[in-house]
C-alpha positions as CSV (number, residue, x, y, z in Angstrom):
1,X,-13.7,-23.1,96.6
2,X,-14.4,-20.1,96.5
3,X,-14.0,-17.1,93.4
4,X,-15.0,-13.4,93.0
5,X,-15.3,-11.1,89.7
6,X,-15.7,-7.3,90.3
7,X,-16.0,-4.4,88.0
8,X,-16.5,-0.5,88.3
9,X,-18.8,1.6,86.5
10,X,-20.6,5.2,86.4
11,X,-24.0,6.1,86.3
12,X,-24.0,5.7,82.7
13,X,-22.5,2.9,82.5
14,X,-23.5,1.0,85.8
15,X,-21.0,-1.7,87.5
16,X,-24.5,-3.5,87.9
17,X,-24.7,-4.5,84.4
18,X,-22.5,-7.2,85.6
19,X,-25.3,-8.9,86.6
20,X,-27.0,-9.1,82.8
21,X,-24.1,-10.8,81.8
22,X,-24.2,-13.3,84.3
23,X,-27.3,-13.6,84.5
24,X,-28.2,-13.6,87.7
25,X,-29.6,-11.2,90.0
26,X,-27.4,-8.8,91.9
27,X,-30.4,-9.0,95.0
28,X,-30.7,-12.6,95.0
29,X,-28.1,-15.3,96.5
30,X,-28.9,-18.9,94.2
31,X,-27.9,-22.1,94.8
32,X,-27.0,-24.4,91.9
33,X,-26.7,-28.7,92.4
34,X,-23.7,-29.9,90.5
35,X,-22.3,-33.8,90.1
36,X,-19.8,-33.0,93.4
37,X,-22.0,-30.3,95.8
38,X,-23.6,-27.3,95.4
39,X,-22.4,-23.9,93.3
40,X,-24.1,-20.7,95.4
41,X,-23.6,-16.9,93.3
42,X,-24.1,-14.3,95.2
43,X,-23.1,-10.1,95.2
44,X,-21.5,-8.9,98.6
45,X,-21.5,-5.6,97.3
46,X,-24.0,-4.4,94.0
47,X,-24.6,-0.3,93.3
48,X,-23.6,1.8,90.2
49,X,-20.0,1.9,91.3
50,X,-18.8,-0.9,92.1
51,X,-20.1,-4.7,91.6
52,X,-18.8,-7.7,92.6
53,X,-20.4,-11.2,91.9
54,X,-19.3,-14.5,93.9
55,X,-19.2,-18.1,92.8
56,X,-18.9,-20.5,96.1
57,X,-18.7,-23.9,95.4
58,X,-19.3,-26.2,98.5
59,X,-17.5,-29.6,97.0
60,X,-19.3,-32.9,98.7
61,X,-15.6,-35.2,99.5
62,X,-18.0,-37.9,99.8
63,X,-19.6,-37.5,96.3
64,X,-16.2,-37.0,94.6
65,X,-14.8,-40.3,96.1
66,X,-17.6,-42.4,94.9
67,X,-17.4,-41.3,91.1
68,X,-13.8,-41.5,90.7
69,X,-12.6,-45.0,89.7
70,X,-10.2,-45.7,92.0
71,X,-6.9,-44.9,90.6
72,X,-4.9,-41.8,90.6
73,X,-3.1,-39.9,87.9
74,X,-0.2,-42.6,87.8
75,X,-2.4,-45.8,87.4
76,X,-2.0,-46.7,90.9
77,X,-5.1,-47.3,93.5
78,X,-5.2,-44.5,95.4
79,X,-4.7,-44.7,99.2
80,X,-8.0,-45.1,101.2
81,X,-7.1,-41.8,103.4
82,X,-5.9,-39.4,100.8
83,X,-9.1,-40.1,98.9
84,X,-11.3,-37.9,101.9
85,X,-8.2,-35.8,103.1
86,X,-7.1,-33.9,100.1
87,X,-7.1,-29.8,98.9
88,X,-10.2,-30.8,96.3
89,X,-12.8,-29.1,99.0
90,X,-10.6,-25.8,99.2
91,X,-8.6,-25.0,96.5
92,X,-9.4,-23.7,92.7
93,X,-9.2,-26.6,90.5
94,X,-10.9,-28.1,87.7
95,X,-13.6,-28.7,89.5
96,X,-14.3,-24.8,89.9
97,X,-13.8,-24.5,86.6
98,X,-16.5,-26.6,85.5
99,X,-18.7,-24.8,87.9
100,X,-17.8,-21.7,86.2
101,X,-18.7,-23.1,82.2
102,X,-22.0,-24.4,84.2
103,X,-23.3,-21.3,86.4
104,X,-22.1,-19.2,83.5
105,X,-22.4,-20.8,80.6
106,X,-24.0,-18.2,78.6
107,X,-22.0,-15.4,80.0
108,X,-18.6,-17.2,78.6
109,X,-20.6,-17.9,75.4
110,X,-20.8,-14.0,75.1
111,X,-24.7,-14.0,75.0
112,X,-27.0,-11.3,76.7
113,X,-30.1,-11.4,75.2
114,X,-31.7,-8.5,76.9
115,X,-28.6,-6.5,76.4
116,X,-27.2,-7.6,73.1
117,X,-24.8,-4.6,73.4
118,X,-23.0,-5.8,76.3
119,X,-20.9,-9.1,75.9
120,X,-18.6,-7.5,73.0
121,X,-18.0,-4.3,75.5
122,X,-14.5,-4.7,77.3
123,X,-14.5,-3.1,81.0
124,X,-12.2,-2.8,83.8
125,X,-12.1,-6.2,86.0
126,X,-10.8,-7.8,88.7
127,X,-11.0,-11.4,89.7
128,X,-9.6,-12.7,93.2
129,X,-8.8,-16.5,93.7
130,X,-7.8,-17.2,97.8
131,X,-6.4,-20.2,96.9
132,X,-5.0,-21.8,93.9
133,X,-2.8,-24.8,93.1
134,X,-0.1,-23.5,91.3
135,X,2.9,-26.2,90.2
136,X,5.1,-24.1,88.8
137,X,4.5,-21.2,91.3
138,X,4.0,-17.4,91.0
139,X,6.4,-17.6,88.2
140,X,4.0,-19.3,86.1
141,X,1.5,-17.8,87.0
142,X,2.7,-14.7,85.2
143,X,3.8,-16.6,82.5
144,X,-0.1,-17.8,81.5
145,X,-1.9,-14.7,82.6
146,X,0.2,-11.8,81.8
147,X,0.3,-12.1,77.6
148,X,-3.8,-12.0,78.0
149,X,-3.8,-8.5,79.0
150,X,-4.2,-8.9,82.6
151,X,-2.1,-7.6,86.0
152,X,-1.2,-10.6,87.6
153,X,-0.3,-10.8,91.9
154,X,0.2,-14.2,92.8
155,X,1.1,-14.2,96.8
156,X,2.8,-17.8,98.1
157,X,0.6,-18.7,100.9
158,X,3.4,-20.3,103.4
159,X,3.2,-23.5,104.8
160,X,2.6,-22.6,108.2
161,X,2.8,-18.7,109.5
162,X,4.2,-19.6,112.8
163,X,7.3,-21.4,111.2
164,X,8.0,-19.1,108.5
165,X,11.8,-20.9,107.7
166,X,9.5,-24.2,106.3
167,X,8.8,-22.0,103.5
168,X,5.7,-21.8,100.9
169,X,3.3,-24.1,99.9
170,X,2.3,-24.5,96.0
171,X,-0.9,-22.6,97.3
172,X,-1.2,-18.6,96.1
173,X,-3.6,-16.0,96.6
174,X,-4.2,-14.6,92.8
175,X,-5.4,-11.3,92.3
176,X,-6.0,-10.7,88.4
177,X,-6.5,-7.2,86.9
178,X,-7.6,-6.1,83.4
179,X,-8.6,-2.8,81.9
180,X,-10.7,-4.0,79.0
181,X,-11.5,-7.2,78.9
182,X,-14.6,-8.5,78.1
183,X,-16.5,-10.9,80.5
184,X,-16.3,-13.9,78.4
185,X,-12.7,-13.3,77.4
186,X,-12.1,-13.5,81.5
187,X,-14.4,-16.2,82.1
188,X,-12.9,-18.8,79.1
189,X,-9.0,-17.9,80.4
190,X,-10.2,-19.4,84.2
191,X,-12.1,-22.1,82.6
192,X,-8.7,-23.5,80.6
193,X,-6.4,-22.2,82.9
194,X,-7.3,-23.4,86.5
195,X,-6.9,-26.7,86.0
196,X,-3.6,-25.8,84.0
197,X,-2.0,-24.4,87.1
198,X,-3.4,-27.4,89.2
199,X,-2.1,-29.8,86.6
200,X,-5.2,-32.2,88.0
201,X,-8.7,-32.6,86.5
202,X,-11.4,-34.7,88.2
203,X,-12.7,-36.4,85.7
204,X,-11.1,-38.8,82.8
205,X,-10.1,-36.6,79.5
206,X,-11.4,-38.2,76.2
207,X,-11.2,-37.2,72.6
208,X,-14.1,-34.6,72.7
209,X,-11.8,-32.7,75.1
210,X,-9.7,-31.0,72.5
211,X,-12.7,-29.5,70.3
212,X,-13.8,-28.4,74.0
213,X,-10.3,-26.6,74.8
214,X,-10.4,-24.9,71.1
215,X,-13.7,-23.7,71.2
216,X,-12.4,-22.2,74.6
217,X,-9.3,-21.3,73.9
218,X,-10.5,-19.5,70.3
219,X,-9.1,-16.0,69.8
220,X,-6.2,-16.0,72.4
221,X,-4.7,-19.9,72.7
222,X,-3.4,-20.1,70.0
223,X,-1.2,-17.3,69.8
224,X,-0.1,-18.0,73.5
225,X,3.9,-18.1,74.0
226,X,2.6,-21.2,76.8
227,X,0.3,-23.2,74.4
228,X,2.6,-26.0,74.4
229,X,2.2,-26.0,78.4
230,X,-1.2,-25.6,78.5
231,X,-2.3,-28.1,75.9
232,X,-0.1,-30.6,77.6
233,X,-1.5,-30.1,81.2
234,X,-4.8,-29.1,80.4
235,X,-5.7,-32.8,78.2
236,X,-4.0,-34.8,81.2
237,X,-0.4,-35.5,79.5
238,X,-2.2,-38.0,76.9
239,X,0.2,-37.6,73.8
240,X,-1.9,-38.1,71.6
241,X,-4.4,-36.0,72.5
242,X,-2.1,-32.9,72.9
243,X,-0.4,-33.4,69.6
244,X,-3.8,-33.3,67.8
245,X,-4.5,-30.2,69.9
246,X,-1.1,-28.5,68.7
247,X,-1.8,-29.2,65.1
248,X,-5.2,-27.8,64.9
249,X,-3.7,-24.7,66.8
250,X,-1.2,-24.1,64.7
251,X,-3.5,-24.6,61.8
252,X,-5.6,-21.5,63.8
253,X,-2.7,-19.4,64.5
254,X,-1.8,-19.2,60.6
255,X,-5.0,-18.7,59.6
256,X,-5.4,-15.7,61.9
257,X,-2.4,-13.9,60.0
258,X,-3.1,-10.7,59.5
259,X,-4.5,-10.2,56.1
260,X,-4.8,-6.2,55.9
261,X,-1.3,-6.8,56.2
262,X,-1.2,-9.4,53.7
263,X,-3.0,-7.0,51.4
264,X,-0.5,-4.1,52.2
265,X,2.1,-6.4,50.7
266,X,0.4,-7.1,48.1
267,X,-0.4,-3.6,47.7
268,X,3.0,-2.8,47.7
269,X,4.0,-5.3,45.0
270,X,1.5,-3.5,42.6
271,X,2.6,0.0,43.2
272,X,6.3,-0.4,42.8
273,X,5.3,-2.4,39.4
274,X,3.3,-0.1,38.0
275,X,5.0,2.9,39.6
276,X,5.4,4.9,35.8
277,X,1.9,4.4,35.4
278,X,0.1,7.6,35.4
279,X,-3.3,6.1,36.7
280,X,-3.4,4.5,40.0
281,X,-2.8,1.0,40.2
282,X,-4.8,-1.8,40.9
283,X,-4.1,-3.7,44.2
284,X,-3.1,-6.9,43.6
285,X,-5.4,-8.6,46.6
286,X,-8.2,-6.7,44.0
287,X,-6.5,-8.7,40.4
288,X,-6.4,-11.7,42.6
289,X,-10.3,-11.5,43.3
290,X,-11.1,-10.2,39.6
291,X,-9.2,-13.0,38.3
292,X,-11.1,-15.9,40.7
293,X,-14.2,-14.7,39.6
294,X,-13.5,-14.7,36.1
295,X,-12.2,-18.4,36.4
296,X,-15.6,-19.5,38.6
297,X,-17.9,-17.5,35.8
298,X,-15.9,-19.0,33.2
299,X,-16.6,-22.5,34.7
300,X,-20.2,-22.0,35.1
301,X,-20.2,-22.7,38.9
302,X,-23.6,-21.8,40.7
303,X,-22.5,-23.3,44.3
304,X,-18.9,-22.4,45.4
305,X,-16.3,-23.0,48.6
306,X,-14.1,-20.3,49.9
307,X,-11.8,-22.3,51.6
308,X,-9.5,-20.8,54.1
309,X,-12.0,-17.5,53.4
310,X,-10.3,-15.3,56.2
311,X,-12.1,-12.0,56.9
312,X,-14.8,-12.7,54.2
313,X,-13.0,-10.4,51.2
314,X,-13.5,-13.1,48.5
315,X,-17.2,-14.2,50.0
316,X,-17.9,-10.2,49.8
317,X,-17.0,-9.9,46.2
318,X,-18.9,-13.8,45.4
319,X,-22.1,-12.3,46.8
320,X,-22.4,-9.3,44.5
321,X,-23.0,-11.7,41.3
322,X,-26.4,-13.4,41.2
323,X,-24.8,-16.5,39.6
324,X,-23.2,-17.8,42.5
325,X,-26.5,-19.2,44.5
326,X,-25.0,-20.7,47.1
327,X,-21.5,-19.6,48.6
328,X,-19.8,-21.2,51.6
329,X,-17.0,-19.8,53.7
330,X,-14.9,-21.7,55.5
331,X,-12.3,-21.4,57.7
332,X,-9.9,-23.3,61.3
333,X,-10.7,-19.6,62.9
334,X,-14.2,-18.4,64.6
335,X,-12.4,-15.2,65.0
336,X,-11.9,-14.5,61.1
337,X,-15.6,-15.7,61.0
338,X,-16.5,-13.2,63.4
339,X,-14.9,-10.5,61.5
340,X,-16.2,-12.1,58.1
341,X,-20.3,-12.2,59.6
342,X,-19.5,-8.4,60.5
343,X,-17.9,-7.5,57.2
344,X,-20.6,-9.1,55.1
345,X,-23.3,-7.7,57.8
346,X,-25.0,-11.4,57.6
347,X,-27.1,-10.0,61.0
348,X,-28.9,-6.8,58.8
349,X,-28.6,-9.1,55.4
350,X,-31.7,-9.3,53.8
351,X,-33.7,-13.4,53.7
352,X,-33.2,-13.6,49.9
353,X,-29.9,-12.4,50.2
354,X,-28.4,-14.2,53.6
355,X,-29.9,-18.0,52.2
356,X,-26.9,-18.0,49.7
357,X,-24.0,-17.5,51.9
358,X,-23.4,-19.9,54.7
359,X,-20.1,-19.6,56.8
360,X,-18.4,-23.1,58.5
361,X,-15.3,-23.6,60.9
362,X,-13.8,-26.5,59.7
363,X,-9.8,-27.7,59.2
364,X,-8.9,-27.9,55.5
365,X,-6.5,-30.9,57.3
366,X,-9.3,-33.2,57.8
367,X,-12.2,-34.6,55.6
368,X,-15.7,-32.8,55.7
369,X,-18.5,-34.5,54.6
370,X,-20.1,-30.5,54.3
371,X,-18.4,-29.7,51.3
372,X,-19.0,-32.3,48.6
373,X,-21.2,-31.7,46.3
374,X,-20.2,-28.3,45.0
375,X,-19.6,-26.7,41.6
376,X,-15.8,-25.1,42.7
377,X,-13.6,-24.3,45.3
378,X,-11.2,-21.8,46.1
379,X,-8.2,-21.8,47.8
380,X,-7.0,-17.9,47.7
381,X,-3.1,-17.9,49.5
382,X,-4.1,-20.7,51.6
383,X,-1.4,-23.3,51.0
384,X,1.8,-21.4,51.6
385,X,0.8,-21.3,55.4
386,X,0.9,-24.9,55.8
387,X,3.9,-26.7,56.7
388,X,4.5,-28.9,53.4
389,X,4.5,-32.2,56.2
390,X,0.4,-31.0,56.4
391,X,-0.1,-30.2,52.3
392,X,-1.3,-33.6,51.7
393,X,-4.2,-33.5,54.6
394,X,-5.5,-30.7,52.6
395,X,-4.8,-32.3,49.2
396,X,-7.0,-35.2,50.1
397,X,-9.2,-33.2,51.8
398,X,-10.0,-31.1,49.1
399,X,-9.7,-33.2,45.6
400,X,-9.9,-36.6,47.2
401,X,-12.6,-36.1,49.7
402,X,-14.8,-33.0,48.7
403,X,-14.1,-33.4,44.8
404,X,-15.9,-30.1,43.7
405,X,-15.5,-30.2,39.4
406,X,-13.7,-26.9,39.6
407,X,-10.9,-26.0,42.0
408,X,-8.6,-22.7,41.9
409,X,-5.8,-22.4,43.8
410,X,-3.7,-19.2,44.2
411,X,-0.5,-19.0,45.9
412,X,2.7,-16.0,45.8
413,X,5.6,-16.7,42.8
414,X,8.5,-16.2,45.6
415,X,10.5,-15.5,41.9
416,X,8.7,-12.0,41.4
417,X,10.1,-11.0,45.3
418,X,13.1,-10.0,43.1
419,X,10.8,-6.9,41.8
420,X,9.7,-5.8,45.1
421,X,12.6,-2.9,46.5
422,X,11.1,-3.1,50.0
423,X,11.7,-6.6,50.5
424,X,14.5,-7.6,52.0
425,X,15.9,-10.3,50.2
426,X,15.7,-13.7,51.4
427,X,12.3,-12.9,53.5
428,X,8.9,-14.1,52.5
429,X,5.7,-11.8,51.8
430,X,4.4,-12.3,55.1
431,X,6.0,-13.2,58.3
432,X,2.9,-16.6,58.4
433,X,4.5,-17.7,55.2
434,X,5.9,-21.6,55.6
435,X,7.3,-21.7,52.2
436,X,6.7,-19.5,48.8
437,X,7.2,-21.6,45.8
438,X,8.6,-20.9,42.2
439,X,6.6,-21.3,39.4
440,X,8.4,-24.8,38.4
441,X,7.7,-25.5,42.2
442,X,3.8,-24.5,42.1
443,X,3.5,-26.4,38.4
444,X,5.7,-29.5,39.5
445,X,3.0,-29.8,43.1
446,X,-0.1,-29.1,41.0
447,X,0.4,-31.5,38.3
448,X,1.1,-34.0,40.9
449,X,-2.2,-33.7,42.4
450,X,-4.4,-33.4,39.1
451,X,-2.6,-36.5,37.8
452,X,-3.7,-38.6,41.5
453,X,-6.9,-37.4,41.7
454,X,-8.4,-37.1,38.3
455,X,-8.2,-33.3,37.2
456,X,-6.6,-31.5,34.3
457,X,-4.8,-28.3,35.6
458,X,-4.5,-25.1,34.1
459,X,-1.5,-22.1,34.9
460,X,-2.6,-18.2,34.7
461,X,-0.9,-15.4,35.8
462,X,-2.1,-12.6,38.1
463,X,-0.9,-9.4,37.8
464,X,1.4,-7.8,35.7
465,X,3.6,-11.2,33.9
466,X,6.8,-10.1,34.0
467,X,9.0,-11.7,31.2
468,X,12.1,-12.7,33.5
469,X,10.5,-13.6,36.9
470,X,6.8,-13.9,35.5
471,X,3.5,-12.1,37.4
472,X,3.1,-12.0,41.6
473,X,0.6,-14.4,41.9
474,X,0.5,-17.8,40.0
475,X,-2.8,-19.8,40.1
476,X,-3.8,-23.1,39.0
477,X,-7.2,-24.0,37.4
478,X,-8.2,-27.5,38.2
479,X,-10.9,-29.0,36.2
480,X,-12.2,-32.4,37.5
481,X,-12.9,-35.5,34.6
482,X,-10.9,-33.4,31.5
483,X,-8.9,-36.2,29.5
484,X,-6.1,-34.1,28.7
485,X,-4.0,-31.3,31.1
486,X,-5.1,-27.8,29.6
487,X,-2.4,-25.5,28.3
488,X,-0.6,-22.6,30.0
489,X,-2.9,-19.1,28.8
């Protein structure tokens, strides 16, 4: 099997930094012993122009045989020939893929310690496959590659030259072009989607296999118009694995909604409502975060959980107050982390400072023992990008599992869209939005889950309370172990 990754460069910008990022030397050829042969990296060619690096993986047919256990895809033994005579030797599968994660693991992690700068930096590559598996043919290949950003030629390689009229194989030559890119972007979109396009992995597929194809596919799977595809081929048609997969996508692909445009909305909302006013008016993403603090000051809360915290807005604001010790951001997306750790600037934060905030990935669907234990717990227009079929995951999640004594819960009052000129009616806020509730809809949900789980719940209004269709935002005020349901302020 056999792989090669190029890119150009200038002598200010040499092609030979390719070589940090991999981290292996452009003047020395190494040999690396996997479970099924030998990975060799080497650069045929390596000056300030132009670099290309080499991954050759020399499989042993021998090896591979003896690990497997003796039964094919289908359940049935396999025969004792097509065990040693088979394409596994020759053409990109899953086993080259693996030797990519292993020979490069740091590269696709995005780490380069002796030139920090240079993982984040997109650049102009081009990676070259001889031959690939491909059920589904050129067609698909296109169809996987192309919404990443790259320039896909996928030649059929035909059966046989000399009798052109038996036509092609499932074999192409891939040629895979990208103007920026970043290395580990290029390197995680091979390691999910060779074996895709084979539709074959050597090994058996277990549970752990899906956390392994989302911390892979973070940033660009989810959004992909082929996830369906993917997930399916990629965990080994097991059901059950690729519906769990799918969820926890999905659950990604909302949570990576763009919130500057959520706040655009919002800011939108507050202008056209306070239009007359003759100072400017206060956005309501801003009310939404002065009134959450109020409500966590008010509670007394030391130790506090932005869940569903997105870009890090709500963590930003939490840090500037000295009362809040400990504050913990968490969210389904490492890509709104990323932006979050940048936003808060966690990597120039000061010790004092950086021991009180701690950010998690973590699914609001599922239980985490991390978060019990705390004072309060936020939930800042989290819940109207669920499907309601998933609202009681998070419900038990949150005030059955975690139990924190204060919970606030903010959501949009789809009554007020009335008010808002620009908005066509009939359409939600934001194009994420799965449902936006009224405010008997938002009460008639919230008192449901104080009254199961123990907690009195209070209603407040954020932004300006109109007196037909009431304020923007609604929020509810859940207090854990109060006998009796608070009244409306």
């Amino acid at each position: 099997m056999f792989l090669t990754i190029s890119t150009t460069g200038s002598a200010q910008r040499p092609a030979t930094d390719l070589g940090h990022l991999l981290h292996k030397h452009p003047e020395k050829a190494q040999a690396f012993s996997t479970s099924y042969g030998t990975a060799h990296v080497l650069y045929p060619e390596a000056d300030a122009e132009r670099c290309t690096a080499a991954l050759l993986l020399e499989v042993d047919a021998v090896a591979l045989v003896r690990r497997r256990k003796g039964k094919g895809r289908g359940g049935a033994p396999d025969a004792a020939l097509a065990q040693y005579v088979n394409d596994r030797p020759y053409a990109a599968s899953s086993l080259l893929a693996v030797a990519l994660g292993s020979v490069f693991s740091s590269a696709m992690r995005g780490v380069c310690t002796a030139r920090p700068e240079l993982p984040g930096t997109p650049r102009p590559l081009r990676i070259e496959v001889p031959a690939l598996p491909a059920r589904g043919g050129a067609d698909l290949v296109r169809r996987l590659f192309e919404p990443l950003g790259w320039t896909v030629t996928a030649e059929p390689v035909p059966l046989d030259t000399e009798f052109p009229e038996w036509g092609d194989s499932r074999y192409i030559r891939l040629t895979l072009l990208a103007a920026d890119l970043t290395l580990a972007e290029a390197l995680r979109h091979l390691y999910v989607l060779l074996p895709v396009l084979d539709d074959a992995k050597h090994y058996w597929v277990s549970p752990d296999e899906v956390d392994k194809l989302l911390r892979v596919g973070d940033g660009w799977l989810a959004a992909h118009p082929e996830r369906e595809l993917i997930t399916r081929r990629y965990l080994s048609h097991r059901w059950s694995l690729t519906r769990q997969a799918n969820e926890r996508l999905e659950l990604v692909r909302l949570a990576e909604a763009d919130d500057s445009e959520v706040e655009d909305l919002d800011n939108a909302v507050a202008q056209e409502a306070e239009a007359d006013d003759e100072e400017k008016p206060t956005p309501l993403a801003v009310r939404r975060r002065e009134a959450i603090l109020g409500v966590l000051r008010a509670s007394g809360a030391a130790r506090v959980l932005d869940l569903g915290c997105g870009q890090g807005q709500l963590v930003q604001a939490l840090l500037k107050d000295p009362a809040f010790t400990e504050i913990v951001g968490v969210d389904v997306s490492m890509r709104a982390l990323t932006i979050a750790s940048r936003r808060l600037k966690l990597d120039r934060m000061g010790e004092r400072q950086a021991s009180r905030v701690t950010l998690l990935q973590g699914s609001l669907a599922y239980t985490d023992k991390r978060l019990k234990g705390y004072d309060a717990a936020v939930l800042s227009e989290v819940i109207e990008h669920l499907d309601l079929p998933r609202l009681p995951a998070l419900e038990y999640a949150v005030f059955g599992s975690a139990r924190p004594r204060t919970v606030c819960v903010t959501t949009p009052n789809v009554e007020y869209n009335v008010r808002w000129e620009s908005l066509p009616a009939g359409h939600a806020r934001h194009g994420d939005h799965r449902f936006e509730w009224t405010r008997e809809e938002f009460r008639g949900w919230a008192r449901t889950v104080a009254e199961r789980h123990g907690y009195a719940v209070e209603f407040l209004p954020v932004g300006p309370d109109d007196p037909e269709v009431g304020p923007p935002t609604q929020m509810a005020v859940f207090r854990l172990g109060t006998p009796k349901e608070a009244k409306a302020a």
